[in-house]
N, C-alpha and C positions, 0 to 999 in steps of 0.2 A: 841788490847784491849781484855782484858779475860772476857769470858761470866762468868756469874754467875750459877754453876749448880745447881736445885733443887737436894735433898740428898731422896735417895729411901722412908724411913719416910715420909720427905713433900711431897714426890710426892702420896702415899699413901693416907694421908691425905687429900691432894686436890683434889686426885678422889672421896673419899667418901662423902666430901661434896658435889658433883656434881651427887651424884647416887642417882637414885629417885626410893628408895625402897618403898616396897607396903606402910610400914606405913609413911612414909612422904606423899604419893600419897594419904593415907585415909583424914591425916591433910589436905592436899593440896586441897581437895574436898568438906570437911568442910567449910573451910574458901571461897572456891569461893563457893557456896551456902548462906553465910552469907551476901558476895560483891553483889550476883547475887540479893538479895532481899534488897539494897539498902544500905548498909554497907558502912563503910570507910574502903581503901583497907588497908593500912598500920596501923591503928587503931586497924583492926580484925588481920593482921598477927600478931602483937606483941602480941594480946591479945593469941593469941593461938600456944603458945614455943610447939617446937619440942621435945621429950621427953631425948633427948642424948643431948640438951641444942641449942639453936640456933631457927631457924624461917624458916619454907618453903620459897623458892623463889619463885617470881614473873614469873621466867622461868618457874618451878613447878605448877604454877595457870595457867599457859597456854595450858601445857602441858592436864592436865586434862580439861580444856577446850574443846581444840581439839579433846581429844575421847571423850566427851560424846556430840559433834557434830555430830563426824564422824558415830559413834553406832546409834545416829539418837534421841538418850536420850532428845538432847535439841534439839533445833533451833540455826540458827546461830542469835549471836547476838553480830552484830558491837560495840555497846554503849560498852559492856561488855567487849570485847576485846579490845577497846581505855582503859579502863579503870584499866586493867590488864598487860598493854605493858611498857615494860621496853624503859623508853629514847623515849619518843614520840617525839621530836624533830627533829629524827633523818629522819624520815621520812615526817618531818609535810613541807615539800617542794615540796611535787606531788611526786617527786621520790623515788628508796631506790639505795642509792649508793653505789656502791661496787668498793675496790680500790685493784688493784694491781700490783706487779713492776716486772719489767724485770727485767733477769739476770745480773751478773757483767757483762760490756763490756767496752772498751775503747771510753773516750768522746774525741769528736775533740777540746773541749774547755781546757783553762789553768787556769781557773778562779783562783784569789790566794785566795780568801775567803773559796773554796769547802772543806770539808773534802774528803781523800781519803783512805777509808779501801777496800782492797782488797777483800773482803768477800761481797762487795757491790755494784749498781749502783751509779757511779761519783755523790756525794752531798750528799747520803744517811747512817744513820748510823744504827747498828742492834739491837739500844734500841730502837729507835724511835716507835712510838705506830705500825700505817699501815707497815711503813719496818720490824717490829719485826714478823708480822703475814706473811710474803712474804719468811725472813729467815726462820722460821719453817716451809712452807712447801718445802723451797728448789726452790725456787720460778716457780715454776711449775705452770701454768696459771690454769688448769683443780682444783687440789688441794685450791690453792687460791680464786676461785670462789666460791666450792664447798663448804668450811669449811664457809666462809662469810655468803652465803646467808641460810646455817645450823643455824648458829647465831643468827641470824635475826628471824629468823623462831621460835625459841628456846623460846626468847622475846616477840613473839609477833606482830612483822611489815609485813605488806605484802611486797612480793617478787615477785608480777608477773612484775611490771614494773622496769627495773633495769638499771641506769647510770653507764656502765663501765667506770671507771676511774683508764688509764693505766699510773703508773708514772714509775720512773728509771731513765739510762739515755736519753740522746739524740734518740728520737725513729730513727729520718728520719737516724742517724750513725749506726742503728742496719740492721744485712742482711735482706732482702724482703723475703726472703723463711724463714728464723725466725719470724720475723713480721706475715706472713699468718700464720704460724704453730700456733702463739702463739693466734691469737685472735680468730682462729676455734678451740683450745682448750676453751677456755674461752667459747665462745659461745656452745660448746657440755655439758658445765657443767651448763649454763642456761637452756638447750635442756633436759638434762636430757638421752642424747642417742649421741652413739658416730655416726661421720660421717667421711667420707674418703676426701672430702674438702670443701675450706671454703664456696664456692656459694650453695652445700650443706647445711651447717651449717646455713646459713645465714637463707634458706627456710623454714628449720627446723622452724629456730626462731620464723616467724612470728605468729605462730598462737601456741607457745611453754609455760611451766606454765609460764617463767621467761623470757619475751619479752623486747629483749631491747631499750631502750628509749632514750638511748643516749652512743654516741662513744668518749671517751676523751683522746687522746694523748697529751703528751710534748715533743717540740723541740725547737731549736734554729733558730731566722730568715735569718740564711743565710744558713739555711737550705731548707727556702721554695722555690720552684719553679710550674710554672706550672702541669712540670709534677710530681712534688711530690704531688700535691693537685687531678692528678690525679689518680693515686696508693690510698692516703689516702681514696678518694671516693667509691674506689673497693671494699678497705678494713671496710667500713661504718663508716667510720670518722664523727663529724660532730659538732666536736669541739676543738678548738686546743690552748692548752697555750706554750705560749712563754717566755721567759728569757728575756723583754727590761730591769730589772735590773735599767738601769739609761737611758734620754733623752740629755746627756753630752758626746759627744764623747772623753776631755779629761777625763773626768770618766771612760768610759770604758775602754780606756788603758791604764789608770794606774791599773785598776782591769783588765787587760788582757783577756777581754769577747770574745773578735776575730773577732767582729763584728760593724759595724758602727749604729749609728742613720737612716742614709738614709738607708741599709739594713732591719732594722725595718719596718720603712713606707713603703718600695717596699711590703715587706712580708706583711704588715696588708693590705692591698689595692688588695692582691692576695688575701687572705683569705677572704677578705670583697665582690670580684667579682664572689668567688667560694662560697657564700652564708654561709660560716664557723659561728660556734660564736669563738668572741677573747676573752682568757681571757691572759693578760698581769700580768705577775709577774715584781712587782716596790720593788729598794732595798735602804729605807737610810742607813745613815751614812759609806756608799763606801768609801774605800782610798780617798783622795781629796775632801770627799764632808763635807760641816757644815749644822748645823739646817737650816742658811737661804738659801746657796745655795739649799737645800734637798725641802723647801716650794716652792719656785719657778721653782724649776726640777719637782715637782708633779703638778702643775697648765700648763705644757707644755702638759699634760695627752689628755685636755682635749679640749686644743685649736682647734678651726673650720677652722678659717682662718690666714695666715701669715707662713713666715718660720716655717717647721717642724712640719706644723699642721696637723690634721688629723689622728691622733691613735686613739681615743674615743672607747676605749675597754667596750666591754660589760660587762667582772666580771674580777675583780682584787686582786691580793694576796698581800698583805704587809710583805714582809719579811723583816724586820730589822737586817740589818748585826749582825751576833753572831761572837764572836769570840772565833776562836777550835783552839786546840794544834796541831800542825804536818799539819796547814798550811801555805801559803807563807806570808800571813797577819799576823799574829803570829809574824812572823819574822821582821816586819814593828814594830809590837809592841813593840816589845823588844829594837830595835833600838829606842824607841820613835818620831815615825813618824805616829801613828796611835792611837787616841782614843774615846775607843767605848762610846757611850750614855748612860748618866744614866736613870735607869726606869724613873725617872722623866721628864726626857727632851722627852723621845720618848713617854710619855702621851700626852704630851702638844704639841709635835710634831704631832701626830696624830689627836687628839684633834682640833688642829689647818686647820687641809686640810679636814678633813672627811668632814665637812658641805659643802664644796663645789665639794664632788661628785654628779655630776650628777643624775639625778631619773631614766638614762636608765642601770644603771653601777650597778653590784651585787658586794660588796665584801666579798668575798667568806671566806677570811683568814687572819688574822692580823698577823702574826709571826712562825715560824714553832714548830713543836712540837720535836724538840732535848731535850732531857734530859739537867737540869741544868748542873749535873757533867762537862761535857762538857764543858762547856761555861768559859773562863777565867779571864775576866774580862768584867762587863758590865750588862746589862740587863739580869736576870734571869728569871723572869717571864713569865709564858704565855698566864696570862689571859689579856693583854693587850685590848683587843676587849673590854670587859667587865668595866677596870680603864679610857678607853678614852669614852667610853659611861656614864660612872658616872661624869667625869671631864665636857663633856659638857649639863651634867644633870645642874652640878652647875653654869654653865655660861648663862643657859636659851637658849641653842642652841639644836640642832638637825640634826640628818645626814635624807636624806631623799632618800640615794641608795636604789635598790630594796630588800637587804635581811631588812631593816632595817622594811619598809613596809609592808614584807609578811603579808598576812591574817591570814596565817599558819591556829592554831585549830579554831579559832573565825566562827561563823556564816554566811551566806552570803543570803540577798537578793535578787535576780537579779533585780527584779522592781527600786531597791533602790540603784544601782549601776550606775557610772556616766564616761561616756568615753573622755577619754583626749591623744589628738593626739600631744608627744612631739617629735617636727621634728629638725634635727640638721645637718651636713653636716660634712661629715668625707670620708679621702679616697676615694674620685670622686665616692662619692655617695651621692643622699640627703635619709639620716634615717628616718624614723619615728616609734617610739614607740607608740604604741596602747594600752592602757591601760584602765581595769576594775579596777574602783577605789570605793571604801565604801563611807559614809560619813564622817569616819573622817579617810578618807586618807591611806586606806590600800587596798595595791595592789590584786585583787583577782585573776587577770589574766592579760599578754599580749602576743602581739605580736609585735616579729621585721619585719620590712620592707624593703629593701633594694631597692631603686631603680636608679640604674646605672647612670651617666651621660658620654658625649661623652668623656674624658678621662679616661673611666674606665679599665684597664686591658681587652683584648680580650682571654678572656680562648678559643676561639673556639671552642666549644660546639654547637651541636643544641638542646641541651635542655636550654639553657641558653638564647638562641638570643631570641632579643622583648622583653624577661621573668622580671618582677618586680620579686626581689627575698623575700622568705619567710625563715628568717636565724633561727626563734624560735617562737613558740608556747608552753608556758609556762601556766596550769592552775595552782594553790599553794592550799593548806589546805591540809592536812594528807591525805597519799597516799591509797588510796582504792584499792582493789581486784577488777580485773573485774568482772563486775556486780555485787557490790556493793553498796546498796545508804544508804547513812545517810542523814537523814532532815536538808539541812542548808548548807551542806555540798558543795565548791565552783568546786569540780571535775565533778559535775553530774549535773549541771545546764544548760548547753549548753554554756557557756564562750565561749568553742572551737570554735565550730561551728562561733560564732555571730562574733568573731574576725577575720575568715577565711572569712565571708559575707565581713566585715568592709574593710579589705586588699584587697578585690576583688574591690571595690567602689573605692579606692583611685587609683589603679593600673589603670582603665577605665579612669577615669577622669584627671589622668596624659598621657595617650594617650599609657601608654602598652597594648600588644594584649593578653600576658596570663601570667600567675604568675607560679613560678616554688617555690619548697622546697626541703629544703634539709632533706629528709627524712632519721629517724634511721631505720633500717630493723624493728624493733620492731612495728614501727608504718606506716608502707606500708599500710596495710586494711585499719586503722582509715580513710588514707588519699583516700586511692580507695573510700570506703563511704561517703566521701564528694565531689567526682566527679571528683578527681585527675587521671591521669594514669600516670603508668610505662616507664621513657625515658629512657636512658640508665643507666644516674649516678643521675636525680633528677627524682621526678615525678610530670607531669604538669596537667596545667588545663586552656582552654580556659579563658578568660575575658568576663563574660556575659555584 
C-alpha cells in the first residue's frame, strides 16, 4: 500500500497553522477574557478572525490558559477549562485513555478475514486513526505515550489518571522480555523519568503526574493460562480483551480462528477467578454465518445457565466483518461463497440485539475504524453506533448497557442517588453489579463483585483464598485532576468509598472472610486509604 506523502509546501503549511505566534496568542487571550466573563466560546472565536484569515484554536485558549494560571495571573478555574476543552467526551468516562500498538510480529492465528501488511501488527492497517499515530512514531512505546498525552494536554483534558490501552497483535505470542521492556517504557513516559525496570517504573507510578488507572491487553483465549494470568499480574494487567469473534465452533473453523468455544469459557472463567475485567470482541456476518444465525450467536453472550453458558463479558466490541483485498475472504468472495451485509441489515441487525445487552455489559465499540478505501464490498460506514441508536430511537426502544447510561457531564446528587444490586451467574461465579443510579437511570458509579463458587478455577494464590473479588470500581462524569472538585461533579462525592462499604456488606453476609482487588499500580494508595494492603499480586482487606 503506498502511503500518501505530505509535499514540503503542505508540510510548511501545516506547521504554521499549528504555531502559536505572539499575535495569535494576543487574539487567543482576548477571546478567553471574553469566554472568561461569560461569553459563547465558538460565537466569540468566530467573531474575532485572525488577521492572515482563519480563527485561534481552542488548543490556543488553552494554552493561554495554562500560563496565566501557572504566572499565578488567574486562579484555576475548572468551569473555564471544561469550557474551553476540545472533544469533552473524550474523557467524560472518569478516565483519559491512551492507546498504543505493538510492533509487527508474527500471530499464531490464520484468521482469513485479517488484513496482513507487513509494516503492521496482524489485523492492523497504517491508515487507521490509533495505528496511524503508533506508525509515526515507529511504534516505540515511550514516543507513543508521550506524544498522546502532549495531545491531550494541548486540548485541554486531564492526564493524571490514564487507561493504557495496548493493542497489536496477540500480546501473550510477543517475547516476555519485550512485553516487560515495552510497558516500563510506557510507564516511564507517564513518569516522566526514565527507570532501569519495570517494579521500578511501576513505584515511580504510583504517586507520578500521570497515574495509571488501568492496564489493557489483547489476546487470544487459548492463549490464556494460569500462568499467563500470572505474568499479566506482574506486568499490572487488569483487563483483558479477547477475540471470541463467534460462540459457533463450525464458525470458527471455517474462519480459521485456531480456537474452540470451550477454549473461550476455560479462558473467561480463568480471567473471571483472577479478578480480570472481560472485554470480548463479537464478529457478524463470518463465513457461514446469516443475520438469523448472527442474532442467536449474540443471545449465547449472555446466557447464565445451560450448554456454553457463562461468558457474560463486562464490555464488548462489535466488529462487523469488513471485507479487504489480499485476504483469504476476498477469495470466498470472488468465488461467490461469501456475502457481506448491507448497512442496512447490520442497522437492523444491531438494532435488533442491542436492547438486550445486559445493564452490567459497556459496549465499548460498534465497528472498527478501517478507512472506507479498504473496504470492497459491503458496509462502509462507521458511524453505525450512532444509525442503530437512531433506528431504535424510532422503534421506541432503548439499549440500557453501561456506556449508554453514563452520567458522563450531567450533575450528580448523592442524597438523590438509588442502589441497585444486579446479580447474575457467569463462570462459577455469582456477579453482582452495584450500581449508583440517578433518577432517571443514569449510572454514576459501580462496582463489580465476583464472588467465587466451589467450582471456580484454583489459581493458588494466597491473596485470592476466602477473598470475594473486587474486578472494577468505576466512578463516570468527566475526569478530574487530582484534587480537583467541581459542584455536582460524580468523582468527588465519595461513590468510591460507599461502593467499597456496600461490597464489604455483601462479601460478610455471603460468609467470605476479606475482599481482595485487582488493583492498577496507579491506584495502590487510593486503596491503601481505604484500609486495603499490599499482597503479592492483589491487595487485601479484612471483612469487618
Amino acid at each position: 500500500m503506498a502511503e500518501k506523502q505530505m509535499s514540503p509546501l503542505d508540510h510548511e503549511a501545516w506547521m504554521n497553522k499549528r504555531e502559536f505566534t505572539p499575535e495569535k496568542m494576543k487574539i487567543a487571550r482576548e477571546v478567553l477574557e471574553k469566554v472568561r466573563d461569560g461569553a459563547d466560546v465558538m460565537v466569540t472565536i468566530r467573531a474575532t478572525p485572525l488577521p492572515e484569515g482563519g480563527h485561534v484554536s481552542k488548543s490556543a485558549l488553552v494554552k493561554v490558559y495554562r500560563e496565566m494560571v501557572e504566572s499565578g495571573e488567574w486562579d484555576a478555574d475548572p468551569a473555564l477549562l471544561a469550557r474551553i476543552r476540545m472533544k469533552p467526551g473524550r474523557t467524560l468516562s472518569g478516565v483519559t485513555t491512551v492507546t498504543v500498538l505493538t510492533k509487527p510480529f508474527p500471530c499464531p492465528g490464520h484468521c482469513i478475514f485479517c488484513p496482513d501488511d507487513t509494516r503492521m501488527p496482524k489485523s492492523y492497517l497504517p491508515d487507521e486513526p490509533g495505528a496511524a499515530r503508533a506508525f509515526q512514531n515507529e511504534f516505540d512505546p515511550y514516543r507513543q505515550v508521550r506524544s498522546r498525552i502532549e495531545a491531550y494536554e494541548a486540548v485541554g483534558h486531564p492526564t493524571d489518571k490514564i487507561e493504557l490501552l495496548i493493542l497489536g497483535g496477540s500480546w501473550s505470542a510477543y517475547p516476555r522480555a519485550y512485553q516487560e521492556q515495552f510497558i516500563r517504557r510506557c510507564f516511564d513516559a507517564m513518569n516522566e523519568a526514565d527507570t532501569a525496570t519495570l517494579e521500578e517504573a511501576q513505584r515511580v507510578n504510583e504517586s507520578a503526574p500521570h497515574r495509571n488507572v488501568g492496564l489493557v491487553i489483547e489476546t487470544r483465549p487459548d492463549q490464556i493460562s494460569r500462568d499467563e494470568l500470572m505474568w499479566l499480574r506482574r506486568l499490572g494487567v487488569t483487563k483483558v480483551q479477547m477475540g471470541a469473534q463467534s460462540l459457533d465452533d463450525d464458525i470458527l473453523k471455517l474462519n480459521k480462528r485456531g480456537h474452540s468455544t470451550a477454549e473461550l469459557r476455560r479462558a473467561v472463567a480463568l480471567l473471571r477467578a483472577g479478578g480480570f475485567k472481560i472485554v470480548l470482541h463479537w464478529m457478524p456476518n463470518l463465513l457461514g454465518a446469516t443475520l438469523a444465525t448472527d442474532r442467536a450467536d449474540f443471545a449465547r453472550l449472555w446466557a447464565e445457565r445451560g450448554e456454553g453458558a457463562g461468558y457474560c463479558p463486562d464490555e464488548i466490541k462489535i466488529y462487523p466483518t469488513q471485507l479487504l483485498e489480499k485476504t483469504e475472504l476476498h477469495q470466498h468472495w470472488e468465488r461467490g461463497e461469501y456475502r457481506p451485509y448491507t448497512t442496512e441489515e447490520l442497522v437492523n441487525l444491531i438494532a435488533d440485539v442491542k436492547p438486550s445487552i445486559p445493564v452490567y455489559c459497556r459496549v465499548n465499540r460498534i465497528i472498527r475504524d478501517i478507512p472506507s478505501t479498504h473496504v470492497v464490498e459491503g458496509n462502509r460506514r462507521t458511524s453505525l453506533r450512532q444509525d442503530a441508536l437512531e433506528e431504535l430511537k424510532r422503534r421506541g426502544q432503548r439499549c440500557q448497557c453501561v456506556r449508554c447510561r453514563e452520567v458522563r457531564g450531567q450533575k450528580v446528587n448523592p442524597e438523590h442517588l438509588e442502589k441497585r444490586d444486579t446479580v447474575y451467574q457467569a463462570a462459577q461465579a455469582e456477579e453482582h453489579f452495584l450500581q449508583m443510579v440517578t433518577p432517571d437511570d443514569r449510572l454514576a458509579g459501580f462496582l463489580r463483585l465476583s464472588l467465587p463458587d466451589e467450582g471456580a478455577p484454583d489459581l493458588a494464590l494466597d491473596d485470592l483464598r476466602g477473598a470475594a473479588l473486587i474486578r472494577e470500581v468505576h466512578v463516570y462524569g468527566q475526569s478530574l485532576e487530582v484534587g480537583a472538585e467541581v459542584e455536582g461533579a460524580a468523582q468527588h462525592i465519595g461513590l468510591g468509598t460507599a461502593l467499597l462499604a456496600w461490597a464489604g456488606e455483601i462479601a460478610r453476609a455471603k460468609g467470605y472472610a476479606r475482599l481482595a482487588v485487582i488493583a492498577a499500580i496507579g491506584t495502590r494508595k487510593y486503596y491503601e486509604s481505604r484500609g486495603f494492603t499490599r499482597g503479592d499480586l492483589y491487595m487485601v482487606k479484612p471483612v469487618e
